[in-house]
C-alpha positions as semicolon CSV with decimal commas, in nm:
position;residue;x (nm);y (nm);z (nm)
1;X;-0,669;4,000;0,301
2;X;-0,389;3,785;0,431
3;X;-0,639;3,538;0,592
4;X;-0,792;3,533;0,232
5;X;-0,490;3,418;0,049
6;X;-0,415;3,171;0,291
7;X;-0,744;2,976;0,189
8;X;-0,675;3,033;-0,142
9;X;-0,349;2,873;-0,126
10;X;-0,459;2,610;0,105
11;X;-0,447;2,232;-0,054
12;X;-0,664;1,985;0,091
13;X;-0,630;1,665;0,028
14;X;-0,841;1,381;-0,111
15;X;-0,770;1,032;-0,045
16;X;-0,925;0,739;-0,207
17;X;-1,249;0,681;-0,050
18;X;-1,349;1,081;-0,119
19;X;-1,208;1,044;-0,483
20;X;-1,467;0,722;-0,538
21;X;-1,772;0,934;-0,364
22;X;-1,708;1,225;-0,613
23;X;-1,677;0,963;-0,873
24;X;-2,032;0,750;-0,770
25;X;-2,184;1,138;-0,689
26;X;-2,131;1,221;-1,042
27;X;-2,180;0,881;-1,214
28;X;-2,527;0,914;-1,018
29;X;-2,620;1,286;-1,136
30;X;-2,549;1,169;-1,483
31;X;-2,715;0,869;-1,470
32;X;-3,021;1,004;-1,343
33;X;-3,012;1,354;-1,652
34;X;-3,029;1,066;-1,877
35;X;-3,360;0,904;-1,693
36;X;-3,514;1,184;-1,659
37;X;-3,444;1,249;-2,056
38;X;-3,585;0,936;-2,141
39;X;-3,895;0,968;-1,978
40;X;-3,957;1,301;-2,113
41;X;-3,879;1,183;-2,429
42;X;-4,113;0,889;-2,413
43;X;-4,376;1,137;-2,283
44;X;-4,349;1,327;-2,611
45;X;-4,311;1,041;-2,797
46;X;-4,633;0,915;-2,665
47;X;-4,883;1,229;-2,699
48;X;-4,765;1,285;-3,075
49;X;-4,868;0,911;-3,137
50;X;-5,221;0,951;-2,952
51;X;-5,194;1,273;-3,200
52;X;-5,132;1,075;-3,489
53;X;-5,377;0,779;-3,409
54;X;-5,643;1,037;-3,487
55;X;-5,512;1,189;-3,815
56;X;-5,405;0,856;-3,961
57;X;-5,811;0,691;-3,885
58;X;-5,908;1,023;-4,068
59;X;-6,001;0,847;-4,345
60;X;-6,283;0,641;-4,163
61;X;-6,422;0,927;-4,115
62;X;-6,430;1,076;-4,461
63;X;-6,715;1,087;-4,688
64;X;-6,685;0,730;-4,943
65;X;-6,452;0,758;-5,210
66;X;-6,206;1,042;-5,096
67;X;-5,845;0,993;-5,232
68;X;-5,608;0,976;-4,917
69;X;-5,332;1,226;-5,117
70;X;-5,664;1,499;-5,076
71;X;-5,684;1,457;-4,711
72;X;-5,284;1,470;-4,674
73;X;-5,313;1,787;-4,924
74;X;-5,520;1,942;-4,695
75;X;-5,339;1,849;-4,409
76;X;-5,017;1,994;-4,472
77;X;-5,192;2,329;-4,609
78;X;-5,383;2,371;-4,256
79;X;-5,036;2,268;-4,101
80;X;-4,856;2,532;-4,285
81;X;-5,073;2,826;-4,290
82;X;-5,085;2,738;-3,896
83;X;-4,683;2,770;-3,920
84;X;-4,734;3,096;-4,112
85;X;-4,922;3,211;-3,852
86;X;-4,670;3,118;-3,517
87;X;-4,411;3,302;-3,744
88;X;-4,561;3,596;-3,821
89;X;-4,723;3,614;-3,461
90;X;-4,334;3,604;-3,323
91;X;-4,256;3,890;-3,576
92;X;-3,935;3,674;-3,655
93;X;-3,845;3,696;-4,024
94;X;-3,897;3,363;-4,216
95;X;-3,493;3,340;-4,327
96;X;-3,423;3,277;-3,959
97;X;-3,571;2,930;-3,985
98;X;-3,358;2,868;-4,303
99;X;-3,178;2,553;-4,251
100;X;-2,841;2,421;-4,434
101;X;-3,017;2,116;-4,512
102;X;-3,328;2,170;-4,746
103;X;-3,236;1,847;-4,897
104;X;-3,297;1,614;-4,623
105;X;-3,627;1,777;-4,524
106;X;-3,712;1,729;-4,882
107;X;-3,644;1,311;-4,814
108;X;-3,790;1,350;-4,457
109;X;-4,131;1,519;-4,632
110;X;-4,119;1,216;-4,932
111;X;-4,053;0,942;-4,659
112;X;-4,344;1,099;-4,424
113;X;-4,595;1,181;-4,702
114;X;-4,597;0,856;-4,890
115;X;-4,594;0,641;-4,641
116;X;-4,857;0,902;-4,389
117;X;-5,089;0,820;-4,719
118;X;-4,999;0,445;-4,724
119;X;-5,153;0,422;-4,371
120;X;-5,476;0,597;-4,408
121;X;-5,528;0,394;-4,730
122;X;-5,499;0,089;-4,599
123;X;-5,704;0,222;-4,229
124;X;-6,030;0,330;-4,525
125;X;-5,989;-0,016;-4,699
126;X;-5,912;-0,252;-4,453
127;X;-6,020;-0,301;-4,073
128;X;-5,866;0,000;-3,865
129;X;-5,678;-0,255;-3,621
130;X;-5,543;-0,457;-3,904
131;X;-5,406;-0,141;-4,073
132;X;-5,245;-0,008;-3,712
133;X;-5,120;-0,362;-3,680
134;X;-4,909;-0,377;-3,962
135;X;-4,843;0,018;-3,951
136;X;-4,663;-0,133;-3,616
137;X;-4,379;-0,269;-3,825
138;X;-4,261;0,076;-3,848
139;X;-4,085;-0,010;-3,483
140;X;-3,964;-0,358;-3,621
141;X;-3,753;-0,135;-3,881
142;X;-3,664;0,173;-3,724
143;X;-3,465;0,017;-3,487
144;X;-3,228;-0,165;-3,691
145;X;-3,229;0,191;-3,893
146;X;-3,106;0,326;-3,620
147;X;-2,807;0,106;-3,512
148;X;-2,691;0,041;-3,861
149;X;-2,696;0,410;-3,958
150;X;-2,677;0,629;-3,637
151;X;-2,431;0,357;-3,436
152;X;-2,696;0,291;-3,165
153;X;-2,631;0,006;-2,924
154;X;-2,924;-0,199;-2,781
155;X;-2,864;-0,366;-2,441
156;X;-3,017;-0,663;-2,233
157;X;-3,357;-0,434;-2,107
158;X;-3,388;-0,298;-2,474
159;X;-3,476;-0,617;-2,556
160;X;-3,674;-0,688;-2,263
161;X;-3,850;-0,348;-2,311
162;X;-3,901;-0,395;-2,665
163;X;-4,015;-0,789;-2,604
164;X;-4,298;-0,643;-2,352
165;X;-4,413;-0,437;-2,599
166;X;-4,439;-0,683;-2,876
167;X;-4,569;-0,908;-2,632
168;X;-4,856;-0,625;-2,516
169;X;-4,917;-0,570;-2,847
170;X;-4,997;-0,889;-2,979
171;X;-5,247;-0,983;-2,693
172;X;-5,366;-0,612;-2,805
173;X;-5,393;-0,762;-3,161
174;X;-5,545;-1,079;-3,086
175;X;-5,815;-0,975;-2,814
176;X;-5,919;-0,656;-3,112
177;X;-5,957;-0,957;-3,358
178;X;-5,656;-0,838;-3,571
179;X;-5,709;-1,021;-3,883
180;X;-5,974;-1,268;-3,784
181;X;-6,160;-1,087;-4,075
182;X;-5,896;-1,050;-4,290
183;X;-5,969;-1,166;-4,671
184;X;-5,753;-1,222;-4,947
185;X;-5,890;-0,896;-5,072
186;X;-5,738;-0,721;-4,822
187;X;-5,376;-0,859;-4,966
188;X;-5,311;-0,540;-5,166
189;X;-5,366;-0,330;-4,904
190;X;-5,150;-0,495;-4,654
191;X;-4,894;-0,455;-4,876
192;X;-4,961;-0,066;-4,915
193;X;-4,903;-0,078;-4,501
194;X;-4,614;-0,258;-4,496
195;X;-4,462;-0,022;-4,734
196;X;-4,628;0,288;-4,525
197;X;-4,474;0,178;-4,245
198;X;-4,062;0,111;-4,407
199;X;-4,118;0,451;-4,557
200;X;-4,219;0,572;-4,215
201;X;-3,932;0,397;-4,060
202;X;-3,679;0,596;-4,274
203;X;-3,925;0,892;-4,155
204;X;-3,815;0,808;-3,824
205;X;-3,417;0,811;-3,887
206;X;-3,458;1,187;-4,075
207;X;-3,633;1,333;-3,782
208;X;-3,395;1,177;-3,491
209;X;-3,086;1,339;-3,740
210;X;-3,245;1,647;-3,812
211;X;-3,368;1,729;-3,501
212;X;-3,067;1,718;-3,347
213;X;-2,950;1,974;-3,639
214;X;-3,215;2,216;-3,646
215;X;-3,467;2,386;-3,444
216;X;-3,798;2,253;-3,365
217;X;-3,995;2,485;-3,566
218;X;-3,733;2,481;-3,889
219;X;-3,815;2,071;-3,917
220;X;-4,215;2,151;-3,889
221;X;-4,195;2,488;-4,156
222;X;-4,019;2,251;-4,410
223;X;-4,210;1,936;-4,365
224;X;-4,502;2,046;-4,384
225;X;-4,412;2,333;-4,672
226;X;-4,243;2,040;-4,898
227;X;-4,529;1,801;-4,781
228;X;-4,803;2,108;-4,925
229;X;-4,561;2,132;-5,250
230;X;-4,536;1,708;-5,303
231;X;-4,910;1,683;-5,268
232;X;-5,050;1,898;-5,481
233;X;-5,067;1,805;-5,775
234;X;-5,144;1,466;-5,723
235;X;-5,412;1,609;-5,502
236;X;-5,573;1,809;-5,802
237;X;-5,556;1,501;-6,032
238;X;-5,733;1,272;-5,789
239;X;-5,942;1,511;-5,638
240;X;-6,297;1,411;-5,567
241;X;-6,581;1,681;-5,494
242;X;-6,670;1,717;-5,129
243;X;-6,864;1,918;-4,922
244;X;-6,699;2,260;-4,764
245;X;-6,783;2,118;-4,403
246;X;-6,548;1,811;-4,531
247;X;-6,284;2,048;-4,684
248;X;-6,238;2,219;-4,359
249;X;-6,247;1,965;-4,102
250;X;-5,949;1,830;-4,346
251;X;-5,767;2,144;-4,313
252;X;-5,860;2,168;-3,942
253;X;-5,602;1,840;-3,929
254;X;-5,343;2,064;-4,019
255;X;-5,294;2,248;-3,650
256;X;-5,327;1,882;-3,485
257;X;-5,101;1,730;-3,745
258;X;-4,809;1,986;-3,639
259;X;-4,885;1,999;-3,227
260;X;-4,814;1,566;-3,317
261;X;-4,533;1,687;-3,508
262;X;-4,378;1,908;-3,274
263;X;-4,419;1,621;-3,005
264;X;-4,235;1,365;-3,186
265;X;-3,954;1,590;-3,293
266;X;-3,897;1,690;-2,937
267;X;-3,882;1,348;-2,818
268;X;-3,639;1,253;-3,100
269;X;-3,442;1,488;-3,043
270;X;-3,392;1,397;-2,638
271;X;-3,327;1,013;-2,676
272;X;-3,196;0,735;-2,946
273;X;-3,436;0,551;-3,172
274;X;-3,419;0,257;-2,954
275;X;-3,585;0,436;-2,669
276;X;-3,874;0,612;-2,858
277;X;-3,926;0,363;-3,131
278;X;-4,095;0,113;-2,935
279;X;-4,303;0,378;-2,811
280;X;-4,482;0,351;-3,132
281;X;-4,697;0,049;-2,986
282;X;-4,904;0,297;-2,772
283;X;-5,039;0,363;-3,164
284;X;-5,217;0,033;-3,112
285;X;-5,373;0,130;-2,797
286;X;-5,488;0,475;-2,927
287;X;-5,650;0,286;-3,258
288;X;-5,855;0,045;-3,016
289;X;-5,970;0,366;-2,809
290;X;-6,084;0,509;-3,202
291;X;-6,298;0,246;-3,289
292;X;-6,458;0,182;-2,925
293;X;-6,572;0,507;-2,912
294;X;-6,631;0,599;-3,274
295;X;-6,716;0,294;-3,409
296;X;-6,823;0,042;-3,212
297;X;-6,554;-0,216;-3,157
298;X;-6,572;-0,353;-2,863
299;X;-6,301;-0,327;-2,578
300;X;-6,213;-0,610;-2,428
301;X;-6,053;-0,736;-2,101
302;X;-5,720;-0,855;-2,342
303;X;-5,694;-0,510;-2,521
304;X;-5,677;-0,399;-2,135
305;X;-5,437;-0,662;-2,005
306;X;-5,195;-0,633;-2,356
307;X;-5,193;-0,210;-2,344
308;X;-5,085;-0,259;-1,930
309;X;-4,807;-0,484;-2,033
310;X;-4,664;-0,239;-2,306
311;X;-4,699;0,014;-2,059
312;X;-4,482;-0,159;-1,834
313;X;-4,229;-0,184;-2,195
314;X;-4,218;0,173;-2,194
315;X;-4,197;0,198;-1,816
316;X;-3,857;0,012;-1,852
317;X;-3,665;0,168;-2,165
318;X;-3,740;0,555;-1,907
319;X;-3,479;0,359;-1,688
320;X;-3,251;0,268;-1,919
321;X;-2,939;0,471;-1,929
322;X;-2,846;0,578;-2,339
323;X;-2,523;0,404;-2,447
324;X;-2,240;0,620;-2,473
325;X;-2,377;0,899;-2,182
């Protein structure tokens, strides 16, 4: 016992140099937590947008003529009955995903919604990699969003990350043929993307606030519940008679439509809007992948070289360290 106490009471002391190596140790350990959280977050980031890539060309593959509000209709219903059934699997009671703030997943479902339906408008009415192209703006917005409203800070490699995927993305663009087919037909529905993708943008801010306020599966019950509520009756107005095979594969977008959801809120909720917005540009890559294999675009030695180089963008913003950790 008396040996004990002596230890106890024992003071050893640190000079300088073993001050600085606890210092650097955990400058280090913190340094590499927040790597490690950006490249999870990017990884997220990135499997919700291949997720999305295929929900958003849904439209292409739609019988002619089918209103884009029917296919989000149906969407949110097969996302929320798929909700239902997580929920009632768990044997949780549904008031214990009740969240203080119905309101801004009310905005978050509007902003998501209306523009969602924005983009697969203009990806059934326009070229696919035109559409995705201007979709992209989403990133150009978002990240202002984010440092005016949520007092982000960009740094030097932001921009360099965020340049290399601009940069990727354009030789992307231009190697796809990204508006070398473009007519002045196609002006109207630009302008329905570029509004899809501000709304989107605004999207973007909601989720990175509210999923640092709620639980995962709180945002998905009341997006996709409000989404289900907003599109209905515009839904039954503009409905247009399809086959049952066409109804459920709709539907059947609901389950992939909240594993993409899930992904993205995860990722938003690990890292700032600077490091997963540019992530976005992978959409690109994913919408060239679409119409190789379902509708024969070609893919060429450019879409290759551009989706390496914003690869190497996203490589760099998983090594930058957040602002403020």
């Amino acid at each position: 016992m008396s040996c004990y106490l002596k230890i106890q009471h024992l003071k050893i002391p640190f000079d300088s140099s073993t001050r600085r190596s606890r210092k650097l140790f955990q400058e280090n350990t913190l340094r590499t937590t927040t790597l490690t959280g950006n490249a999870e977050a990017i990884g997220w980031v990135t499997i919700g947008t291949e997720l999305f890539s295929l929900i958003y060309a849904s439209g292409k593959f739609a019988e002619a003529g089918v209103s884009p509000l029917q296919i989000l209709f149906l969407r949110y219903l097969g996302g929320f009955g798929t909700l239902l059934l997580v929920v009632a699997r768990s044997r949780s009671p549904l008031r214990a995903y009740r969240s203080m703030r119905p309101f801004s997943h009310f905005m978050r479902a509007v902003f998501g919604a209306s523009g969602g339906g924005a983009l697969i408008y203009a990806s059934a009415n326009m070229p696919i990699v035109d559409a995705t192209a201007i979709g992209l703006l989403y990133v150009v917005f978002v990240i202002p969003l984010g440092i005016l409203m949520l007092g982000e800070r960009v740094t030097r490699w932001h921009c360099i990350a965020i340049a290399a995927c601009c940069t990727g993305a354009a030789i992307v663009m231009a190697s796809r043929g990204a508006f070398t087919q473009f007519q002045p037909a196609y002006l109207l529905t630009a302008g329905v993307a570029v509004v899809g993708a501000v709304l989107l943008a605004f999207e973007g801010l909601m989720i990175r606030t509210l999923a640092q306020a709620d639980r995962p599966m709180t945002v998905l019950l009341y997006v996709n519940g409000f989404g289900a509520l907003l599109m209905a009756l515009p839904a039954v107005v503009l409905w247009v008679p399809v086959s049952t095979e066409t109804v459920l594969g709709f539907i059947g977008l609901g389950p992939i439509a909240v594993t993409a959801q899930y992904c993205i809120v995860q990722g938003y909720r690990l890292a700032p809007l600077s490091i997963v917005g540019p992530v976005d540009y992978t959409w690109l890559i994913f919408a060239g992948l679409i119409g190789f294999l379902f509708f024969d675009e070609q893919m060429t030695q450019g879409a290759v070289a551009g989706s390496l180089i914003i690869v190497v963008g996203g490589t760099i913003l998983t090594r930058i360290k957040t602002a403020g950790d």
